[in-house]
C-alpha positions as a Markdown table, in Angstrom:
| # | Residue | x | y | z |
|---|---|---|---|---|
| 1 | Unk | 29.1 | -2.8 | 26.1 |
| 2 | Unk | 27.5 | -3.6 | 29.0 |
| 3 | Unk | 26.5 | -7.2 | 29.8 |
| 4 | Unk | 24.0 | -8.7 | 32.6 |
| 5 | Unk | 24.2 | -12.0 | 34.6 |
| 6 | Unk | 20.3 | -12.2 | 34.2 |
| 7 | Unk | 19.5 | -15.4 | 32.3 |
| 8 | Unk | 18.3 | -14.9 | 29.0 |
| 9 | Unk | 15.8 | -17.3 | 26.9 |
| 10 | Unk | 18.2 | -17.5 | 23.6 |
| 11 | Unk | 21.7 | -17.4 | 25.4 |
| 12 | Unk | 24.5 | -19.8 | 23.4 |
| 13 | Unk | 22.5 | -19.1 | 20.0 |
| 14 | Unk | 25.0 | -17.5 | 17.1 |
| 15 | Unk | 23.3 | -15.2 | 14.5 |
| 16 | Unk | 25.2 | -14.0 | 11.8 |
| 17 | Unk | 23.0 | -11.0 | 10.4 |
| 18 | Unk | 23.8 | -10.6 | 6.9 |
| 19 | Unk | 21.0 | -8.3 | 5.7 |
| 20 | Unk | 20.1 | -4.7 | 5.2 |
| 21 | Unk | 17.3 | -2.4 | 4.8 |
| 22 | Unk | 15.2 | -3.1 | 7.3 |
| 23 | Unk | 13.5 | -6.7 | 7.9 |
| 24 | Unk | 16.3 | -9.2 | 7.8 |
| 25 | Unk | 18.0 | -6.5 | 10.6 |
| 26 | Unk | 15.3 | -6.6 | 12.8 |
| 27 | Unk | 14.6 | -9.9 | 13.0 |
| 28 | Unk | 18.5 | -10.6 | 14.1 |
| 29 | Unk | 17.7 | -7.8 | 16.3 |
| 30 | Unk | 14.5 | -9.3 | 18.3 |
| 31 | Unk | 17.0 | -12.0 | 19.3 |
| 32 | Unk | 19.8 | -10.6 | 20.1 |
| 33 | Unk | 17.2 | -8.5 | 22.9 |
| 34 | Unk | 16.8 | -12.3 | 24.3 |
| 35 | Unk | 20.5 | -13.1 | 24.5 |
| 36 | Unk | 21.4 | -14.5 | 20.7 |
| 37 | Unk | 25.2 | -13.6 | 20.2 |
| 38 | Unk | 24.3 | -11.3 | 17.3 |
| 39 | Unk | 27.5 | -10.7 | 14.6 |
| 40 | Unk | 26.2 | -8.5 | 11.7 |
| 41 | Unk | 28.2 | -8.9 | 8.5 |
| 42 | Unk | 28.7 | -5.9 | 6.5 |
| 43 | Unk | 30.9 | -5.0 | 3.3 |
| 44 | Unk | 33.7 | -3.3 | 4.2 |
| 45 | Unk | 33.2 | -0.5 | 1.9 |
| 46 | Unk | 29.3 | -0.3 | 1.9 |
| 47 | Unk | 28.3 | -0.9 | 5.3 |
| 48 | Unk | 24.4 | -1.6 | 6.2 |
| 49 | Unk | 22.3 | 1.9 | 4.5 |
| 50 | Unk | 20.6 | 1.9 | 7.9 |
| 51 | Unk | 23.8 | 3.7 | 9.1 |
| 52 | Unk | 23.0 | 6.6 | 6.6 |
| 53 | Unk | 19.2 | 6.5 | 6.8 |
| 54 | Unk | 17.4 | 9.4 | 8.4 |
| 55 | Unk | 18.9 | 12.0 | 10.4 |
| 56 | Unk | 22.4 | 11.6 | 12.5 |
| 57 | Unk | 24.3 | 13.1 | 15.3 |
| 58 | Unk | 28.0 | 14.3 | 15.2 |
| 59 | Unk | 27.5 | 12.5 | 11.6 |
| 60 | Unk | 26.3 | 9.3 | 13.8 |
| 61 | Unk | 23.4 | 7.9 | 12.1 |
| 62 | Unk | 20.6 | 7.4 | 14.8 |
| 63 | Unk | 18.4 | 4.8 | 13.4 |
| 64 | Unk | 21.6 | 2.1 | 13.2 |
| 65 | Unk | 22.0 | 2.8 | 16.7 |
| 66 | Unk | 18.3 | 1.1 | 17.7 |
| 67 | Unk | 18.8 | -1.3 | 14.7 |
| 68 | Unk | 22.8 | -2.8 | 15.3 |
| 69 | Unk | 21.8 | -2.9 | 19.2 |
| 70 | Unk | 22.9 | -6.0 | 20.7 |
| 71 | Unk | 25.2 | -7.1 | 17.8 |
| 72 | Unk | 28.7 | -7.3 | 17.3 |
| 73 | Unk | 30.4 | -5.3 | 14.0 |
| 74 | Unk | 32.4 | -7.1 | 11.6 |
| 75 | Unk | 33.3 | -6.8 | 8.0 |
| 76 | Unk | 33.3 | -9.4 | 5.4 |
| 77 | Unk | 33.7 | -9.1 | 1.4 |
| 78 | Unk | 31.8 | -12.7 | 0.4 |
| 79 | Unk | 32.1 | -12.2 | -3.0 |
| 80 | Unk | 36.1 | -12.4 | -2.7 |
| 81 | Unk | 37.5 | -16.0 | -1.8 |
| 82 | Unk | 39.2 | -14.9 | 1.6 |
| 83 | Unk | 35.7 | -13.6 | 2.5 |
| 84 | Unk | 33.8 | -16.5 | 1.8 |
| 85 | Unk | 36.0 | -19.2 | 2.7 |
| 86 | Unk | 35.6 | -17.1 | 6.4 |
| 87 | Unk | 32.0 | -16.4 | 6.3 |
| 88 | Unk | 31.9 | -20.4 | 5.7 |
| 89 | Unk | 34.1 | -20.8 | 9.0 |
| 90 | Unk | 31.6 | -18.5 | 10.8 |
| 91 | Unk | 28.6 | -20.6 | 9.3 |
| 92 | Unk | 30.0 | -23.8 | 11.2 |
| 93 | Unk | 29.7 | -22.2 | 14.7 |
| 94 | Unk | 26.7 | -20.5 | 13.8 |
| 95 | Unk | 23.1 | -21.5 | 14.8 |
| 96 | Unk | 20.7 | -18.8 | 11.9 |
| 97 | Unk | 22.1 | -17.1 | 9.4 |
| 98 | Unk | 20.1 | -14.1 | 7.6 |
| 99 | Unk | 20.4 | -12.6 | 4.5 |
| 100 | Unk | 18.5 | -10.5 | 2.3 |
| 101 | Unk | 19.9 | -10.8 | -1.6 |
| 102 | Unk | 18.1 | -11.1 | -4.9 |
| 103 | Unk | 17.6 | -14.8 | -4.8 |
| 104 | Unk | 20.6 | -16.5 | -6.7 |
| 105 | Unk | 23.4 | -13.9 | -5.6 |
| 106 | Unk | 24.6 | -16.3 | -2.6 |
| 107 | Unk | 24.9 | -19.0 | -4.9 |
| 108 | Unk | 26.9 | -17.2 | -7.1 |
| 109 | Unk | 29.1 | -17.0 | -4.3 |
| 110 | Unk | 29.1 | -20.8 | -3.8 |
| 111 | Unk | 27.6 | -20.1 | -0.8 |
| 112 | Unk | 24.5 | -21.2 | -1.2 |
| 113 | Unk | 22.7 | -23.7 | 0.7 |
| 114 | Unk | 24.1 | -26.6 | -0.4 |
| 115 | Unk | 27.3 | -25.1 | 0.4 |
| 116 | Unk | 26.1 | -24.0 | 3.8 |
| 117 | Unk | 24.4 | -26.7 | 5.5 |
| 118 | Unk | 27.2 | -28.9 | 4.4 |
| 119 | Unk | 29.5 | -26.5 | 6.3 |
| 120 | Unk | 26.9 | -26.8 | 9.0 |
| 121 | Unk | 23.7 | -29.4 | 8.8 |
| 122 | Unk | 22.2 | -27.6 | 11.9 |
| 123 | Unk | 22.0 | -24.2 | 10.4 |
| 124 | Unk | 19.1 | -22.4 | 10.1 |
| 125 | Unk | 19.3 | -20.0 | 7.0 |
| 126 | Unk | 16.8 | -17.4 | 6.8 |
| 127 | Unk | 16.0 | -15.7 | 2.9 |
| 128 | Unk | 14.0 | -12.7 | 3.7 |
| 129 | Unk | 13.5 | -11.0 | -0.1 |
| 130 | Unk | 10.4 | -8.9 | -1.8 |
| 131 | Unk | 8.6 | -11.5 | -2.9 |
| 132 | Unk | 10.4 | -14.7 | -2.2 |
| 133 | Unk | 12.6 | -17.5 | -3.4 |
| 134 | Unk | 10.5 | -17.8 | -6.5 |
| 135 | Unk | 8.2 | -16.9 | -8.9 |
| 136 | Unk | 7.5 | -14.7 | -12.1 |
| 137 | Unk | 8.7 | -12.0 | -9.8 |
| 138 | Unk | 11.6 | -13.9 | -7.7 |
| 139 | Unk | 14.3 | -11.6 | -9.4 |
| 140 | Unk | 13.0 | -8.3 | -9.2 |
| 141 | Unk | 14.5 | -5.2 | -6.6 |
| 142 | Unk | 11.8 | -4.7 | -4.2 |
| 143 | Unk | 11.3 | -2.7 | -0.5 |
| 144 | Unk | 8.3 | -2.7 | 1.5 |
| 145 | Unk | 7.2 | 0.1 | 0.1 |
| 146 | Unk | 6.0 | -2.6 | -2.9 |
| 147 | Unk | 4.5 | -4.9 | -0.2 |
| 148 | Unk | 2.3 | -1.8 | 1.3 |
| 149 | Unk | 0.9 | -1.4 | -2.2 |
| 150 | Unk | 0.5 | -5.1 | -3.8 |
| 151 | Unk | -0.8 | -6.3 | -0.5 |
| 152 | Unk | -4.0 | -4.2 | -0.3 |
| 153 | Unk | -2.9 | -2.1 | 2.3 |
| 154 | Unk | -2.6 | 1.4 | 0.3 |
| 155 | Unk | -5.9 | 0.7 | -1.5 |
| 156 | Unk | -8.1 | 0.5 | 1.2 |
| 157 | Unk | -6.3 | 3.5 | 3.5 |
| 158 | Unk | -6.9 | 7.2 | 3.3 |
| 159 | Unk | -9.9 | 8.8 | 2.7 |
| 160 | Unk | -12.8 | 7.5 | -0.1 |
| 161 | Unk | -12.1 | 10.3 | -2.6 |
| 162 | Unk | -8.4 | 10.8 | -1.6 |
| 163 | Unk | -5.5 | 8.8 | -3.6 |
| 164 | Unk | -4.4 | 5.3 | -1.8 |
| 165 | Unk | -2.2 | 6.1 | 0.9 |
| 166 | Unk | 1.4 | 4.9 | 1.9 |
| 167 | Unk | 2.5 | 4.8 | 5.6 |
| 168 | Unk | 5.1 | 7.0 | 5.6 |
| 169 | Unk | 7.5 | 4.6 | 8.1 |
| 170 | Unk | 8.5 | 0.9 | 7.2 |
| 171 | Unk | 5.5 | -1.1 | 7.6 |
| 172 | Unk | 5.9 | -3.9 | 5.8 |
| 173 | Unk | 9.3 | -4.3 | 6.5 |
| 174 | Unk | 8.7 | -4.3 | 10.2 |
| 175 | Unk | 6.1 | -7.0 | 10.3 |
| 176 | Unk | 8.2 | -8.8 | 8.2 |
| 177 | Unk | 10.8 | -8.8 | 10.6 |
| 178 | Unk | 9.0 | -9.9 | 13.5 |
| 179 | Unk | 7.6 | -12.4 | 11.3 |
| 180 | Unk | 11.2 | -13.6 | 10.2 |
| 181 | Unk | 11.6 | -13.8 | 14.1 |
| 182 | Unk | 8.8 | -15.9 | 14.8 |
| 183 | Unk | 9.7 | -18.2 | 11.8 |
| 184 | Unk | 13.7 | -18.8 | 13.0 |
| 185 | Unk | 12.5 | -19.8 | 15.9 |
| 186 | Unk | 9.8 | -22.1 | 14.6 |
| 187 | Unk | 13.0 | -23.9 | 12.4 |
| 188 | Unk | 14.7 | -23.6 | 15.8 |
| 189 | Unk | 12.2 | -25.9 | 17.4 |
| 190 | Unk | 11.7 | -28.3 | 14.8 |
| 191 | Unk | 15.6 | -28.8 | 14.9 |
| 192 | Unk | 14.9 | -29.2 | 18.1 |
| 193 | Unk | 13.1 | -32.6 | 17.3 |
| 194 | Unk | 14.9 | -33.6 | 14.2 |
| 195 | Unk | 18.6 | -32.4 | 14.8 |
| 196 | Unk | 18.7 | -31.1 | 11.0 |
| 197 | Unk | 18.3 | -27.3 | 9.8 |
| 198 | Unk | 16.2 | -25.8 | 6.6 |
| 199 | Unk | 15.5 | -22.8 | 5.0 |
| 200 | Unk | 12.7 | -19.9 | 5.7 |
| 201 | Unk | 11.6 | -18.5 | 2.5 |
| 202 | Unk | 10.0 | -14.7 | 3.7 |
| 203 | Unk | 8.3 | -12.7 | 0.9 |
| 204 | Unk | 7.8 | -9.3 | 2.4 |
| 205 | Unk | 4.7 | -9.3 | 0.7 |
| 206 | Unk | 3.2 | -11.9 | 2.9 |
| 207 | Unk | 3.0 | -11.0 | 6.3 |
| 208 | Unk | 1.3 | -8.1 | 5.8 |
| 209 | Unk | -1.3 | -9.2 | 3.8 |
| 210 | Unk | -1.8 | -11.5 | 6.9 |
| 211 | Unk | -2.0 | -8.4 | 9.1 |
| 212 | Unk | -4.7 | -7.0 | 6.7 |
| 213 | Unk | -7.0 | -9.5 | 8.0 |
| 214 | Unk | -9.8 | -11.7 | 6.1 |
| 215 | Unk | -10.6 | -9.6 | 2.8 |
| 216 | Unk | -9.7 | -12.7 | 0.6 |
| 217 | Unk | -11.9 | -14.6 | 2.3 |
| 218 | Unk | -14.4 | -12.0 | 2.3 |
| 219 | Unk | -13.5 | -11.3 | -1.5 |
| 220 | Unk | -13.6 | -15.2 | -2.2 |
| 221 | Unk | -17.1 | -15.9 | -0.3 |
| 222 | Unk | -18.8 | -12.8 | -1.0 |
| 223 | Unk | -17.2 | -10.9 | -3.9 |
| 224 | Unk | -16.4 | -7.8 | -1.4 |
| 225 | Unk | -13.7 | -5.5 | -1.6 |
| 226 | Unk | -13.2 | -3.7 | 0.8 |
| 227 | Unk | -13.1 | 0.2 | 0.2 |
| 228 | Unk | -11.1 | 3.3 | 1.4 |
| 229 | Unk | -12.9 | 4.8 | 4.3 |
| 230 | Unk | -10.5 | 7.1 | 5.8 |
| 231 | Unk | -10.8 | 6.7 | 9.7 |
| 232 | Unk | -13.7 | 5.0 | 9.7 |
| 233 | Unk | -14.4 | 1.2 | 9.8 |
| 234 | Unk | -17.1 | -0.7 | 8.2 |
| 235 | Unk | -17.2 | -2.8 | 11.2 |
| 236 | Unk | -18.2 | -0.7 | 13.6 |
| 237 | Unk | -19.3 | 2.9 | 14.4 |
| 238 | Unk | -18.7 | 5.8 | 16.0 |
| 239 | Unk | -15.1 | 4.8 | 15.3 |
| 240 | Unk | -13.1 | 7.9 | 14.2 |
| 241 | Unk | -10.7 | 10.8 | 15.1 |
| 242 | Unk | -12.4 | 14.0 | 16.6 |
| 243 | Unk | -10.6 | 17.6 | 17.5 |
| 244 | Unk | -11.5 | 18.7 | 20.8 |
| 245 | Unk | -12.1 | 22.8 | 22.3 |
| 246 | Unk | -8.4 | 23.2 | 22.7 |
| 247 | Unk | -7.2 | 21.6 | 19.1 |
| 248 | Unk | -6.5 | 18.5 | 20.2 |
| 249 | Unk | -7.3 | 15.2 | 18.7 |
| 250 | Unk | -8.5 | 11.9 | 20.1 |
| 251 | Unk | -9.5 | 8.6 | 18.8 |
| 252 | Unk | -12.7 | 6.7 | 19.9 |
| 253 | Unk | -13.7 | 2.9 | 19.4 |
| 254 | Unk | -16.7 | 1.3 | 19.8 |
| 255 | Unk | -15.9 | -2.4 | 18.5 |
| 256 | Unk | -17.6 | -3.7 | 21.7 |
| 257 | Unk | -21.8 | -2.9 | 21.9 |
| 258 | Unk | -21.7 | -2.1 | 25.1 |
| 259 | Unk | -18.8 | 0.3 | 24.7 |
| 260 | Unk | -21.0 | 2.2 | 21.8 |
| 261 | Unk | -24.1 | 2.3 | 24.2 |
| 262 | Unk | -21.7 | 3.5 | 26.8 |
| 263 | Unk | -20.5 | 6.3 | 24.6 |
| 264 | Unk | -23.5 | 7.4 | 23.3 |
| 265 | Unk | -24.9 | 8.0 | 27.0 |
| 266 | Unk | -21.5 | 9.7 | 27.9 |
| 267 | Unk | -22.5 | 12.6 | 24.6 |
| 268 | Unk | -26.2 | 12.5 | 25.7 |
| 269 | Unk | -27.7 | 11.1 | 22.8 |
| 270 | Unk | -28.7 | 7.7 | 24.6 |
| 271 | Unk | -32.4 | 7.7 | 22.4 |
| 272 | Unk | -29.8 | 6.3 | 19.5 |
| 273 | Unk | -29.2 | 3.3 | 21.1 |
| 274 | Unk | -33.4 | 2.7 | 20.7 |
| 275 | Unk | -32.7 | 3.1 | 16.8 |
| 276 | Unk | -32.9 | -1.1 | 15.2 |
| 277 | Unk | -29.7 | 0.1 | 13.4 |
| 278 | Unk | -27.8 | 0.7 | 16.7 |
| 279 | Unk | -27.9 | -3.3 | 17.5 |
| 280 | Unk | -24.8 | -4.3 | 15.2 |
| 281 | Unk | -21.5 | -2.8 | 14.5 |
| 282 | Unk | -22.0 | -2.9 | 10.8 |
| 283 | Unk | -25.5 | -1.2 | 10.8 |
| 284 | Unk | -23.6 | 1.6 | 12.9 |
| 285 | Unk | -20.9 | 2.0 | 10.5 |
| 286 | Unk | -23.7 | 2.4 | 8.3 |
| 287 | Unk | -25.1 | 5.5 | 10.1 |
| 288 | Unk | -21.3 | 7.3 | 10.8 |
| 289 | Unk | -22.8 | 10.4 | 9.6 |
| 290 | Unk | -24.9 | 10.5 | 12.7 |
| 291 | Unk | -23.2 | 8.8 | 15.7 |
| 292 | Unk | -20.0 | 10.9 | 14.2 |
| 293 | Unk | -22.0 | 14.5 | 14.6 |
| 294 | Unk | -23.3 | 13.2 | 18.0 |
| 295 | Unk | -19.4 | 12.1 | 19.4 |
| 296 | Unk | -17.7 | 15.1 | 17.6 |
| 297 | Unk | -19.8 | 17.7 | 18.5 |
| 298 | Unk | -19.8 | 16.7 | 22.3 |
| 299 | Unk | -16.1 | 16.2 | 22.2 |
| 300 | Unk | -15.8 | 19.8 | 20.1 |
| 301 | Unk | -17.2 | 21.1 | 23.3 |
| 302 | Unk | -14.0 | 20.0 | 25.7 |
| 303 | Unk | -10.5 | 20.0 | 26.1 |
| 304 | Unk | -8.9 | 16.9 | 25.9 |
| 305 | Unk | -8.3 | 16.7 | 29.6 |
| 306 | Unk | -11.9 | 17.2 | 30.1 |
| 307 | Unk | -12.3 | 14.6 | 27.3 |
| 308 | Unk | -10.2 | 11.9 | 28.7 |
| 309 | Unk | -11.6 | 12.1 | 31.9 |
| 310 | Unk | -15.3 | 11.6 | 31.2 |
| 311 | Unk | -14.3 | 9.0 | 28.8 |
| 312 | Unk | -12.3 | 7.2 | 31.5 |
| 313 | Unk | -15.0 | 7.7 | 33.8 |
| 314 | Unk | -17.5 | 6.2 | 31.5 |
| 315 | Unk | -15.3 | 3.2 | 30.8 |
| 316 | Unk | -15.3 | 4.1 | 27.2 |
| 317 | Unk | -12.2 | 3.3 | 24.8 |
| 318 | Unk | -10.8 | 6.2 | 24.0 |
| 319 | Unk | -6.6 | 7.4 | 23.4 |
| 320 | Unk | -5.2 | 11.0 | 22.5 |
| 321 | Unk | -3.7 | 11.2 | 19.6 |
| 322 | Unk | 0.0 | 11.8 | 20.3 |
| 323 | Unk | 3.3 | 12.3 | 18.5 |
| 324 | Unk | 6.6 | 11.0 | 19.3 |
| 325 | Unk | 6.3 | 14.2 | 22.0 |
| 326 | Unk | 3.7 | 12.5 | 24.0 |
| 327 | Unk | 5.1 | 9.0 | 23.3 |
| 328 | Unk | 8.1 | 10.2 | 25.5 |
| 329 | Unk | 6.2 | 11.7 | 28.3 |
| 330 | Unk | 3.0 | 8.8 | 28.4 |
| 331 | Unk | 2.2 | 7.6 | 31.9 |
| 332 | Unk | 1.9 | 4.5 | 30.7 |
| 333 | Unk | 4.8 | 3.9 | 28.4 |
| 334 | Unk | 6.6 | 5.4 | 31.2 |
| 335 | Unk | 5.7 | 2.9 | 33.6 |
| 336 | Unk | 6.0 | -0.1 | 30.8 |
| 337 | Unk | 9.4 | 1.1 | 30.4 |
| 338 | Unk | 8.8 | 1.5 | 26.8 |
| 339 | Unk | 11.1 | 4.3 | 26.3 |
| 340 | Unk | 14.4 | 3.7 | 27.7 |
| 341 | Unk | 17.9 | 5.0 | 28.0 |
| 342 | Unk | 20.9 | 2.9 | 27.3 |
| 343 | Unk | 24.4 | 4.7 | 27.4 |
| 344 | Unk | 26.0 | 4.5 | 24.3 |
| 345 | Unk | 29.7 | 5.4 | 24.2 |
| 346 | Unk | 29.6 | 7.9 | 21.0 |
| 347 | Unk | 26.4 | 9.8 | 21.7 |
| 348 | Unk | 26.2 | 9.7 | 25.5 |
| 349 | Unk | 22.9 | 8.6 | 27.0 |
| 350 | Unk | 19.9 | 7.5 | 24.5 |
| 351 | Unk | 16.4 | 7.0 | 24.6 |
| 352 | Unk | 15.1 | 4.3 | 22.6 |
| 353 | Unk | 12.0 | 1.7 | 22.3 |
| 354 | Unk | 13.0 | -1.2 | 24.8 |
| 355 | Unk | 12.8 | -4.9 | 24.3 |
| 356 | Unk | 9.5 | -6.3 | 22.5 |
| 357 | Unk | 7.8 | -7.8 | 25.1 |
| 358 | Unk | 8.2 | -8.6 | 29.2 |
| 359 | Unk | 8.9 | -12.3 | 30.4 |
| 360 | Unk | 9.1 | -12.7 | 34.2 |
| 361 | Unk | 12.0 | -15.3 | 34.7 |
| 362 | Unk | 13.8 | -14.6 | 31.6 |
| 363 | Unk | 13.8 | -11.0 | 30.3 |
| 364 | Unk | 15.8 | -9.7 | 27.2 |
| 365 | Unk | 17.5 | -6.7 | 27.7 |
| 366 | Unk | 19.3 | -3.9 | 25.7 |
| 367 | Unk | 22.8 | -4.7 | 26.2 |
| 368 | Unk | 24.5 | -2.1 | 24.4 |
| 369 | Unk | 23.3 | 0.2 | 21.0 |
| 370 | Unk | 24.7 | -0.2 | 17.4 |
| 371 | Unk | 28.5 | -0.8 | 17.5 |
| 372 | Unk | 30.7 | 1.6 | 15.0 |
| 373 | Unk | 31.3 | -0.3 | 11.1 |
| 374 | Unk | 33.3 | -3.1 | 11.4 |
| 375 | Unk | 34.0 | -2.4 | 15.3 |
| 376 | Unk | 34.4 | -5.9 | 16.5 |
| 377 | Unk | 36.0 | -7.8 | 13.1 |
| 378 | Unk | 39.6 | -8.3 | 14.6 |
| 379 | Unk | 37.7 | -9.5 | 18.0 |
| 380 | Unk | 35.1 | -11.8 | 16.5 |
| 381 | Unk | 37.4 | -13.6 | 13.3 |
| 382 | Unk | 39.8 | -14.1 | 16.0 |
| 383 | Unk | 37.7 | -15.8 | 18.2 |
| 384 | Unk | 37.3 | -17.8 | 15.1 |
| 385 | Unk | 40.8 | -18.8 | 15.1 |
| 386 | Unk | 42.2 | -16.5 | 12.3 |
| 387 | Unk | 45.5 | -15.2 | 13.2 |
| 388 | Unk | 47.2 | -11.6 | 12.6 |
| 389 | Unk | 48.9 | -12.9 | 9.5 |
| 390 | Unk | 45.6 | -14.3 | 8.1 |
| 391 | Unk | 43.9 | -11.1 | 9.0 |
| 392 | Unk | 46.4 | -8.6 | 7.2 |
| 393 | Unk | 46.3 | -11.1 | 4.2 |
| 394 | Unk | 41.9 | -10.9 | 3.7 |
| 395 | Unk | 42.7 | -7.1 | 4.4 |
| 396 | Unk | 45.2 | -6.9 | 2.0 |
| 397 | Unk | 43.1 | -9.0 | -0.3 |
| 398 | Unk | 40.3 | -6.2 | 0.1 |
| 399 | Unk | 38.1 | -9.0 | 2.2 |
| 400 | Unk | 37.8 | -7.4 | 5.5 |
């Protein structure tokens, strides 16, 4: 592990992560990269499926290791009495807790809110579930996968006479998570004021219809729904991914007016600017066909060097399209820091995205990557005040 005397913004504040798969994670995550003291909570015989997802390393799992960074490991049965009477103790030092079970299954613990804030009346308890603490669907299983598809998302992407399209990564989860973020530290602020904790209620299904933008208020004020359109937008136009002379592909945007005028003089077709249709980013989206023959056959002409170049010249908006390959090698990410190696004591050196963001006094920082299952349990419980006899007796019992 590998600490740092810079200050950070959330330093003293105790997160006890007890969620899996993948928004309740992250959000402990995103403030454990500002100095929370981070403790994910794991069974001790079926640790977080993070571990296990996607491919590993000398049978290390890889994703766990950008996941669990910045948290301490322990392991906690709470549906045995030694484990919840000690998850209880934890609760009383402990500033947030989240979780992720079907709603019910904490109280059928007893350790449900009630039970909680009367352990601790400060705590902020943080429910992150499909589709939230209630409702005709409260009690279903549910992933983001479900959220991509109720939320609109997969019916208005891929291409018109293509099938609705699932982003093959967690989406949903992910804006979730930073939403579960942004919402602990909301409660976090209003305790602030009022010196009492409460619950967040997250429905994965909500934030991203938030991301998707206004298409109920479009849908409510204008009876529009909004149709699959592949890479192109019905906002604006020439908007759209083009392969240049040396089978590369980039991706142009003209949401701007003068960036489309710019762009149409940069392929030599500057007589379409004169067209009445050219004057709004809607009326261009509804000529594609033509400002998409005009871009793509210029571009089909270059390389994407040569592409680049002249775009960058003509201050146009333009970006290659790049896999993970690029992504490591980007001037710009590169110079952001975006990718950035942390040593991690199994795997040797790793690359990995950094913190989310940049703040000049108080930075977050990576202090060390996703600790081993149940690595730090003896460390942290004792900390706690459990001694070596109380320890052997929850092992014994099957609650560490």
């Amino acid at each position: 592990m590998t600490e740092t005397t810079t200050p950070t913004p959330l330093s003293g504040l105790r997160v006890l992560d007890l969620a899996t798969l993948f928004a309740g994670p992250l959000a402990a995550t995103m403030l454990g990269d500002f100095g929370a003291e981070v403790i994910k909570v794991e069974h001790p015989t079926k640790p977080d499926p993070s571990r296990g997802h996607g491919p590993s390393k000398d049978g290390v799992g890889l994703w766990w290791k950008l996941l669990g960074r910045n948290k301490r490991a322990i392991t906690l049965d709470l549906s045995k009495p030694g484990g919840r009477d000690t998850l209880l103790r934890l609760a009383a030092t402990a500033d947030v807790i989240i979780e992720n079970f079907r709603p019910g299954t904490l109280e059928k613990w007893d350790l449900g809110w009630a039970e909680l804030s009367a352990a601790n009346p400060k705590l902020v308890l943080a429910r992150v579930t499909a589709f939230g603490q209630f409702g005709p669907y409260a009690h279903r299983p549910g992933f983001g996968t479900l959220a991509e598809a109720m939320s609109g998302f997969a019916a208005i992407t891929g291409e018109p006479d293509a099938p609705p399209t699932l982003p093959p990564f967690g989406l949903a989860d992910s804006i979730a998570g930073l939403a579960t973020a942004y919402a602990v530290m909301t409660a976090l602020a209003a305790r602030d004021r009022t010196g009492e904790g409460q619950v967040v209620d997250m429905a994965i299904i909500e934030p991203i219809l938030t991301a998707l933008g206004p298409q109920p208020l479009w849908y409510d004020q204008l009876g529009h729904v909004q149709p699959r359109t592949g890479n192109r937008s019905q906002n604006n136009a020439p908007r759209n991914t083009y392969r240049t002379a040396d089978g590369s592909w980039v991706a142009v945007s003209t949401s701007a007016q003068s960036i489309a005028e710019r762009v149409m003089r940069l392929v030599g077709r500057p007589e379409l600017i004169d067209e009445p249709w050219f004057a709004t980013g809607a009326d261009r989206a509804r000529h594609a066909d033509v400002l998409d023959a005009a871009v793509g056959d210029w571009i089909a002409q270059r390389t994407r060097t040569e592409v680049l170049a002249a775009f960058e010249k003509a201050e146009a908006a333009v970006a290659p399209i790049q896999d993970v390959r690029d992504v490591m090698s980007d001037p710009q990410y590169q110079a952001l820091d975006t990718i950035t190696t942390v040593d991690d004591p199994e795997l040797g050196p790793l690359r990995m995205q950094n913190v989310l963001f940049r703040l000049s006094a108080t930075p977050g920082a990576i202090r060390w990557t996703g600790r081993p299952h149940g690595a730090d349990t003896d460390t942290v419980l004792s900390e706690l005040g459990l001694t070596e006899t109380e320890l052997t007796t929850l092992r014994q019992a099957g609650a560490l």
